[in-house]
C-alpha positions as CSV (number, residue, x, y, z in Angstrom):
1,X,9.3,94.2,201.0
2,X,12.1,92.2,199.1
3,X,12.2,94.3,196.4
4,X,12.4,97.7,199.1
5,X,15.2,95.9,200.4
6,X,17.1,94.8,197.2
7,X,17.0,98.9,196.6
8,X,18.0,99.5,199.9
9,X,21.1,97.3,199.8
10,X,21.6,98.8,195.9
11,X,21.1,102.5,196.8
12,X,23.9,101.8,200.0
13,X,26.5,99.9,197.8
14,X,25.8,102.7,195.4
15,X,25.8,105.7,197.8
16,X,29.6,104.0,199.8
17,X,31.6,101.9,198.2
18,X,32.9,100.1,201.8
19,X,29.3,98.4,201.7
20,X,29.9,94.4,201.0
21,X,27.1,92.0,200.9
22,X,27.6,88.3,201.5
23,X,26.0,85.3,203.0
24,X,24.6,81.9,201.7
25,X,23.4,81.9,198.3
26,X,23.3,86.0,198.1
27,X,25.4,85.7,194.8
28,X,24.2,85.2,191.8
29,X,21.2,83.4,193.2
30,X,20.1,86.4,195.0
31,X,19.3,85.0,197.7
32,X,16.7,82.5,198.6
33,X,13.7,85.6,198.7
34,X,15.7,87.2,196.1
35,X,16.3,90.1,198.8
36,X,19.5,90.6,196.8
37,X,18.4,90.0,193.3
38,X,20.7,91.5,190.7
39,X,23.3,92.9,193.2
40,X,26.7,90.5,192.0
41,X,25.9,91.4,188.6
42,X,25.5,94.9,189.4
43,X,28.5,95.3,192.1
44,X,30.3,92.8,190.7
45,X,31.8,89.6,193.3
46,X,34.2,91.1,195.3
47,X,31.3,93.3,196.8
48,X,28.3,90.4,197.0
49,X,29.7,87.1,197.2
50,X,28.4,83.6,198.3
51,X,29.8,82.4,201.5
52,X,30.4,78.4,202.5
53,X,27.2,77.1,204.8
54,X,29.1,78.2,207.9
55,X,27.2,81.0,209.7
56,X,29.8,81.6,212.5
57,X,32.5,81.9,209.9
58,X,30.4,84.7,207.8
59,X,30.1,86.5,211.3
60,X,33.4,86.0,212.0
61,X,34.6,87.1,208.6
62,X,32.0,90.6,209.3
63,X,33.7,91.1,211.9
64,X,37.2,90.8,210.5
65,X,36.1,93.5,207.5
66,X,34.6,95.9,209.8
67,X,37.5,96.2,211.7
68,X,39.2,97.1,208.5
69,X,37.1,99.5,207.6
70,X,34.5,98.1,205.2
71,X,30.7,97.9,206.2
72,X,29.4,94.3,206.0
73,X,25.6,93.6,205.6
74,X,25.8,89.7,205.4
75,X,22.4,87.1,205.6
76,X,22.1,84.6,207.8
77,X,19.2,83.1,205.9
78,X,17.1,81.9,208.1
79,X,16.5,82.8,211.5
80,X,16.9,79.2,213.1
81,X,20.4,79.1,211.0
82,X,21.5,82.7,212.8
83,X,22.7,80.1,215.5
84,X,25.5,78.8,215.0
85,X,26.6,82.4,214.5
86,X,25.8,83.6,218.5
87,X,29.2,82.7,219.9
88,X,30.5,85.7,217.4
89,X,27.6,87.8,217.9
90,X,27.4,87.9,221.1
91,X,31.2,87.5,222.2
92,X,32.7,89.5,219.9
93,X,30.8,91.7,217.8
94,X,28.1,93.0,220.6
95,X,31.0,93.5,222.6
96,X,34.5,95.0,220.4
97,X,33.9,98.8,221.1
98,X,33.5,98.3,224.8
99,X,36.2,96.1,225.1
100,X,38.1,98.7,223.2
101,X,37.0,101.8,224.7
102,X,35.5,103.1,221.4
103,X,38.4,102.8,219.7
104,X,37.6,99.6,217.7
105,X,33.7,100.2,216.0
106,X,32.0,97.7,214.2
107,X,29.3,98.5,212.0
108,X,28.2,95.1,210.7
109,X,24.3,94.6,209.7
110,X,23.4,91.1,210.1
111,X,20.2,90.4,208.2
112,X,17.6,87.6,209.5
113,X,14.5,86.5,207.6
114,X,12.8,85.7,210.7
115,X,9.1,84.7,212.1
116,X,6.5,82.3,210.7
117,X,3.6,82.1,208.8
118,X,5.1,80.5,205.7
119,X,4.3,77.0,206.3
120,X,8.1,76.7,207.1
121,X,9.8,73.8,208.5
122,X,11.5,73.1,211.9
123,X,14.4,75.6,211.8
124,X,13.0,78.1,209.3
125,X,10.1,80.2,211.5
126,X,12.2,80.7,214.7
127,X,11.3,84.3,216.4
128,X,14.6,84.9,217.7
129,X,14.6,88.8,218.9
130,X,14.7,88.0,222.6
131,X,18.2,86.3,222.1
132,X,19.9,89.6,220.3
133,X,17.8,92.5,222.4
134,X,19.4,90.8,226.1
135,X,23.0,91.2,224.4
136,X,24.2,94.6,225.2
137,X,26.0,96.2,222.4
138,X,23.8,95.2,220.0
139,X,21.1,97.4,218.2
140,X,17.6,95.4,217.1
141,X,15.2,96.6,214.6
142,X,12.2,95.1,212.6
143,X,10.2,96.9,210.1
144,X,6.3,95.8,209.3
145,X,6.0,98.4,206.0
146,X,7.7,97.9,203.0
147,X,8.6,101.8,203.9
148,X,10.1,101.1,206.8
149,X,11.9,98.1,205.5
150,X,13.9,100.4,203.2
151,X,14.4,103.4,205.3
152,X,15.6,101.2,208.4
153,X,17.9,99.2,206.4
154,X,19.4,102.4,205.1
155,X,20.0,103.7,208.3
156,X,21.0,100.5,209.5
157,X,23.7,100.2,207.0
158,X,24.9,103.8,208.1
159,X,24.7,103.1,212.1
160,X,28.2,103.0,213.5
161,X,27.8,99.9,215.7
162,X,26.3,96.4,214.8
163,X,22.8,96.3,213.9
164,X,20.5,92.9,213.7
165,X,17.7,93.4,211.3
166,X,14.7,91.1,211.5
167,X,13.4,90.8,208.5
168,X,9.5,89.4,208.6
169,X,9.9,86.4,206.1
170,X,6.2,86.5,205.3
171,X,5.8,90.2,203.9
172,X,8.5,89.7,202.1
173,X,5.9,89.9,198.9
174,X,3.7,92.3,199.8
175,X,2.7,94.4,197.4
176,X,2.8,97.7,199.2
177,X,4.6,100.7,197.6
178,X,7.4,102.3,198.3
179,X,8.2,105.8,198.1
180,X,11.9,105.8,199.3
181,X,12.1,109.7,198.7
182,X,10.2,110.0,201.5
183,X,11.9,109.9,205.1
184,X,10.9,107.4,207.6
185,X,11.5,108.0,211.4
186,X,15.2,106.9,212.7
187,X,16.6,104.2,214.9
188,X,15.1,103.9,218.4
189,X,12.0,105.7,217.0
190,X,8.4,103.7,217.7
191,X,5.4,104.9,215.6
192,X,1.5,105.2,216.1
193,X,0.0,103.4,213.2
194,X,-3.3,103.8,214.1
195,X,-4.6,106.4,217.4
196,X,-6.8,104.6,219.6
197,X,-8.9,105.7,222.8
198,X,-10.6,102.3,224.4
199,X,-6.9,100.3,224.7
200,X,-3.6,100.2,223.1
201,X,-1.8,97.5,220.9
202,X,1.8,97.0,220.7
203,X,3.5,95.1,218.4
204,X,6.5,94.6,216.2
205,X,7.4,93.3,213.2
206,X,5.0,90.7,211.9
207,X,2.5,91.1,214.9
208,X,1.7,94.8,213.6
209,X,-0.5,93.9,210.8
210,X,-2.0,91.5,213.1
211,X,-3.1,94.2,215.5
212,X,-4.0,96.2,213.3
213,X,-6.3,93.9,211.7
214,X,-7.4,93.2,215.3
215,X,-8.1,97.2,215.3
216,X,-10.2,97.3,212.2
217,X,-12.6,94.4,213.7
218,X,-12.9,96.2,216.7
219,X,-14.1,99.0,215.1
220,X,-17.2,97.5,213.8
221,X,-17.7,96.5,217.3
222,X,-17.9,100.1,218.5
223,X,-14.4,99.9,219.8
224,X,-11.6,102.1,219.5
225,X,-8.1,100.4,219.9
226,X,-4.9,102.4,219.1
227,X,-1.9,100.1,217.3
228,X,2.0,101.4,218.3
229,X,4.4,100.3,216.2
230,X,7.8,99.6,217.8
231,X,9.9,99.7,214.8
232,X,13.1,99.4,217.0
233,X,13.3,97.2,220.0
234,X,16.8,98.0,221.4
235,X,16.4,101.3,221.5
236,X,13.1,101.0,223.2
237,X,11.5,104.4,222.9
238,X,9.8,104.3,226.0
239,X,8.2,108.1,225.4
240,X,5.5,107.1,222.5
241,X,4.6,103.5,224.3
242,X,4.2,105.4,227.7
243,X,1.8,108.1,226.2
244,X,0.0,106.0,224.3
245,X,-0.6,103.5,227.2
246,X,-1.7,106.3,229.4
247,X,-4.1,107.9,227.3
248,X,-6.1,104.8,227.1
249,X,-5.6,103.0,230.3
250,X,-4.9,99.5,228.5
251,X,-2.5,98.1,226.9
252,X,-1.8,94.5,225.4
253,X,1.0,93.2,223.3
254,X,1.1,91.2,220.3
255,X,4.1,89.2,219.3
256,X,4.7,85.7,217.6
257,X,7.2,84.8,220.4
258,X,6.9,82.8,222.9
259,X,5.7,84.8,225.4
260,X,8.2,83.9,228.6
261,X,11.5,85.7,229.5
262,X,10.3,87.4,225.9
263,X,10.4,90.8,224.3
264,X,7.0,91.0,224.9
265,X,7.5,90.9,228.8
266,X,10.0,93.4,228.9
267,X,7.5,95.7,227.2
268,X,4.8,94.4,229.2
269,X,7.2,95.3,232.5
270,X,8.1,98.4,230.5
271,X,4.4,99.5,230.6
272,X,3.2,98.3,234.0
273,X,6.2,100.4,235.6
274,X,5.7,103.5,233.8
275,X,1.7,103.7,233.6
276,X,1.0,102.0,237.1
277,X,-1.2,105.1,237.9
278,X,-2.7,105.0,234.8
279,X,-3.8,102.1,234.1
280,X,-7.4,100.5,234.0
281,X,-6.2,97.0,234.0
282,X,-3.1,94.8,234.0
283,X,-1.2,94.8,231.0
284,X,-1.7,91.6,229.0
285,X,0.5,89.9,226.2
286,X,-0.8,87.7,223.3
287,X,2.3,85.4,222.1
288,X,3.7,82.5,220.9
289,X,2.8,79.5,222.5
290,X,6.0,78.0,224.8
291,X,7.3,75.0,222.4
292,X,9.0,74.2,219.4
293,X,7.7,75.9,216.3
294,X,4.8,73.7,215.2
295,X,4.8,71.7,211.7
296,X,2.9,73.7,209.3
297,X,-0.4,72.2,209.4
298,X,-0.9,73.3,212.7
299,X,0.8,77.0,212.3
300,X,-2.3,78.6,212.5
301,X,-3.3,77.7,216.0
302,X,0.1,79.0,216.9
303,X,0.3,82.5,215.7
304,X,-1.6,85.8,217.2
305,X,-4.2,86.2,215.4
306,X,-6.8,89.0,215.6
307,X,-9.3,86.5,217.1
308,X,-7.2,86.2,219.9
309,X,-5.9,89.4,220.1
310,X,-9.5,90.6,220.4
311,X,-10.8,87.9,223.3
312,X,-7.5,89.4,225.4
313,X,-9.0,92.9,224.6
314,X,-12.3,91.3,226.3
315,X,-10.7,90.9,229.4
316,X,-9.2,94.4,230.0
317,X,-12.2,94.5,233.0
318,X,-14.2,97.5,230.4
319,X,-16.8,97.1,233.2
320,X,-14.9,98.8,236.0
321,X,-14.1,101.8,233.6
């Protein structure tokens, strides 16, 4: 997934020359998952640059160049260090082409390695969607395919209005390929990654490979559960999660989150509204547990896994069917 984003970022500086790339150590380092490996040397430093450790000021400074016409795509390296950068996310760049009337667009991609499962420290595995999808004005994506990864950033990069891209820090070596001839959906477009007729799993992100997993051991039980990708959680593409969930009767969502006043319960609230005559049972959610990230000996007990995924598919009352 790094390296489908390092061509990414290369085939959009390459492809528009308004495309700047900057953040902490994005330089000649290239970044601290090498996600832009090669780029200053390529681009050369006026167009990927290092910043000072001062997240607020490389939002601020995003915002300053968009409304000037470039197209920032800055890092915020970690998602825990995204923080200090809200005030401008929220305040100013969610909100400059309503306060403007349109007339003022800002199309800045701010780029979060985000989510656990790299026996990270406090600070470094935050899961921080629910913060950016509750601020209007700001679109929210997260890929779980390499494929995805490159085709979403592309059209990230391209979107007119700010994008935050969640990047899943632990598939960041995968060794998937990528074939970026090939078109992936658009923005606001989920995708079924595996059809299902028992129950359906929805998940984002990280969580996808985890239910699909979860999927593949069901299976061998004689169960058939379907996995929806989101792909984009603001927009929410209600249609595909609606007529999945209504085909099967059941649905549960997977999401490394914690699960309250989360992503995971707007879906869940999402589903319940739109299916109610179709369901077979009440929509569940595997999440996160509510604390702190744990220290990284005890990670494991904290993430979905497909062990839990699958006792929460137990309870989906398969004997009133």
């Amino acid at each position: 997934m790094a390296r489908a984003l390092n061509t990414a970022l290369r085939d959009a500086m390459t492809a528009d020359d308004s495309v700047v790339v900057f953040g902490e150590d994005v330089g000649p380092l290239g970044g601290v998952f090498r996600v832009t490996d090669g780029l200053t040397a390529t681009f050369g430093e006026q167009r990927c640059f290092d910043t000072p450790l001062a997240e607020a000021g490389i939002a601020g400074l995003a915002i300053g160049m968009a409304m000037n016409g470039l197209r920032p795509v800055v890092e915020m390296q970690f998602d825990a260090f995204a923080y200090p950068a809200f005030e401008q996310i929220t305040s100013h760049l969610a909100k400059m082409a309503n306060r403007t009337r349109g007339r003022v667009r800002l199309p800045v991609v701010v780029r979060v390695p985000y989510a656990g499962g790299i026996g990270g420290v406090e600070h470094h595995c935050d899961s921080s969607e629910a913060y950016y999808a509750h601020t209007p004005g700001l679109t929210v994506v997260a890929p779980s395919s390499n494929a995805d990864a490159y085709g979403l950033l592309r059209a990230a990069i391209e979107h007119p209005d700010p994008v935050v891209f969640l990047e899943p820090k632990k598939h960041y070596f995968s060794t998937e390929q990528v074939d970026t001839t090939r078109e992936v959906p658009p923005i606001g477009r989920a995708v079924v990654r595996r059809p299902g007729a028992d129950a359906t799993l929805i998940a984002y992100g990280p969580s996808v490979p985890v239910a699909l997993g979860a999927a593949e051991m069901a299976a061998a039980e004689g169960r058939d559960l379907g996995v929806v990708d989101l792909r984009s959680i603001v927009p929410f593409d209600d249609a595909t999660v609606l007529a999945e969930v209504r085909r099967t009767g059941r649905a549960v969502v997977v999401a490394e989150a914690p699960g309250f006043a989360s992503v995971a319960s707007e879906i869940a609230a999402r589903v319940a509204e739109g299916c109610f005559h179709h369901l077979e049972a009440p929509v569940r959610r595997v999440t996160g547990f509510d604390v702190p990230y744990p220290p990284p000996k005890l990670e494991r007990h904290y993430l979905p896994g497909a062990e839990r995924v699958l006792d929460t598919v137990d309870e989906l009352q398969w004997d009133h069917r």
